[in-house]
C-alpha positions as CSV (number, residue, x, y, z in Angstrom):
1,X,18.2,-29.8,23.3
2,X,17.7,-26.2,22.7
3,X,19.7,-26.1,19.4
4,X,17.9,-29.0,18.3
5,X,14.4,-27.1,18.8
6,X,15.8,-23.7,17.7
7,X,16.4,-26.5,14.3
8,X,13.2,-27.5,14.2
9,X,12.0,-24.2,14.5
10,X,14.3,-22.5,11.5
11,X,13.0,-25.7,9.2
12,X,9.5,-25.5,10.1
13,X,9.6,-21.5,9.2
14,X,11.3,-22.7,5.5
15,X,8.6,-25.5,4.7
16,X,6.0,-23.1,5.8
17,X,7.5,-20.5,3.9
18,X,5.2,-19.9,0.6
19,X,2.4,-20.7,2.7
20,X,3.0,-18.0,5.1
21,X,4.1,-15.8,2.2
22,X,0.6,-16.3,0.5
23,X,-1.4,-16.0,4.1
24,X,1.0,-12.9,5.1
25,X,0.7,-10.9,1.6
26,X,-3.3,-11.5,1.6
27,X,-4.3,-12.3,4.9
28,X,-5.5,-8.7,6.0
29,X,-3.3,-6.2,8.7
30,X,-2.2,-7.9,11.5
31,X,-1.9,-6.4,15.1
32,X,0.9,-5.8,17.4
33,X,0.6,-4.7,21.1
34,X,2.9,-3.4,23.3
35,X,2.7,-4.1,26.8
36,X,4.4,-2.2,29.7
37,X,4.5,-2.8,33.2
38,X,5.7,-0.6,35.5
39,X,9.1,0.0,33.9
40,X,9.0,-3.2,32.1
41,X,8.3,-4.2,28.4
42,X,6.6,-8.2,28.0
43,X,8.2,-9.6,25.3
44,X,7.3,-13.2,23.3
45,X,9.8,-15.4,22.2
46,X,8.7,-17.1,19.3
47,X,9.8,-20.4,18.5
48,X,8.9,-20.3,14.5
49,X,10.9,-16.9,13.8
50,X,14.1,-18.2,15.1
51,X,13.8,-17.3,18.8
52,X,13.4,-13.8,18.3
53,X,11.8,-12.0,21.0
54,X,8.4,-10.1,19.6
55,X,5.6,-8.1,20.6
56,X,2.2,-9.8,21.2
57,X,-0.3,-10.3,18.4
58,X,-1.4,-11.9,15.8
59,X,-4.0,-12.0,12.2
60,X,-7.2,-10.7,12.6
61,X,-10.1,-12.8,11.7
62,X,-12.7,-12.3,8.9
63,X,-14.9,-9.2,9.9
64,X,-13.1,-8.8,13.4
65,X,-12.3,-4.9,14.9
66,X,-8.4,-4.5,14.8
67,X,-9.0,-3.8,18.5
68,X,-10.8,-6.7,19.0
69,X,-8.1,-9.0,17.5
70,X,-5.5,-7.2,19.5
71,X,-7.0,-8.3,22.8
72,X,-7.9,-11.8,21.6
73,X,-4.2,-12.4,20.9
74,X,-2.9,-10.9,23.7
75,X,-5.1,-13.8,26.1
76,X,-3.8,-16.1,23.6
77,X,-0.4,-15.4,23.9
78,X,0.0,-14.4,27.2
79,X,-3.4,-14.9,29.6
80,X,-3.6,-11.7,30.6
81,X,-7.5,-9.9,29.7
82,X,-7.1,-6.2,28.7
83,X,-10.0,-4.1,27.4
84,X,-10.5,-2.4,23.9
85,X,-10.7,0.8,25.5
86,X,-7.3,0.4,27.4
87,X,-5.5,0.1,23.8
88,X,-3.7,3.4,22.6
89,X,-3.2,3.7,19.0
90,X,0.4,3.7,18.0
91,X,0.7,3.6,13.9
92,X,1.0,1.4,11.7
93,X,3.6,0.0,9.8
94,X,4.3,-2.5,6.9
95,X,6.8,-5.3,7.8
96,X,9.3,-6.8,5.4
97,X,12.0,-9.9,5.7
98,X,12.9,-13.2,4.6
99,X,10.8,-12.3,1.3
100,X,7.5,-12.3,3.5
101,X,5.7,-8.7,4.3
102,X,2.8,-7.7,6.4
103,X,0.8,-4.2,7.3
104,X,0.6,-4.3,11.5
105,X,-1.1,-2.1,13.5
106,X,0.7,-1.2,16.7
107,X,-1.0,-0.3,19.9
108,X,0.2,0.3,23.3
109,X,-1.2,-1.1,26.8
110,X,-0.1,-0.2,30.5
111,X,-0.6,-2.6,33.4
């Protein structure tokens, strides 16, 4: 059953491909936060990338704070309700594969 939804995923990610490209390429930065826990790192497994394990995050919407889209995806993602001023800045960096590219910001957050 697993294959068969790892399938689905990888053919989803291909028919979705030039819209993503088009969303990706113009949709604004996206954020990235890493979580850490005691001496562990949270990790989400995403079923459209083909299963690859990834930090939380996501698109920021139209006039929303990077900060403020960081902590709205990571209660999306994961439940857990962190505070703007928790966040420390890490970078930023722009992402590139399968023909798709995005700027992320990446920020860091201890439990």
């Amino acid at each position: 059953m697993k294959k068969l939804w790892d399938k689905i995923g990888t053919l989803l990610f291909f028919m979705a491909w030039p819209i993503l490209w088009f969303y990706l390429r113009y949709g604004g930065v996206r954020s990235r936060v890493l979580i850490i826990c005691d001496d562990q790192v949270l990790l989400i497994r995403g079923w459209l990338n083909n299963n690859k394990f990834g930090l939380a995050g996501g698109g920021c919407k139209k006039g929303e704070a990077i900060e403020t889209s960081a902590v709205r995806e990571v209660y999306e993602e994961t439940g857990i309700v962190i505070a703007e001023s928790s966040l420390v800045k890490l970078g930023s960096r722009t992402h590139k594969e399968k023909g798709l590219q995005y700027k992320a910001r990446f920020f860091l957050v201890k439990l």
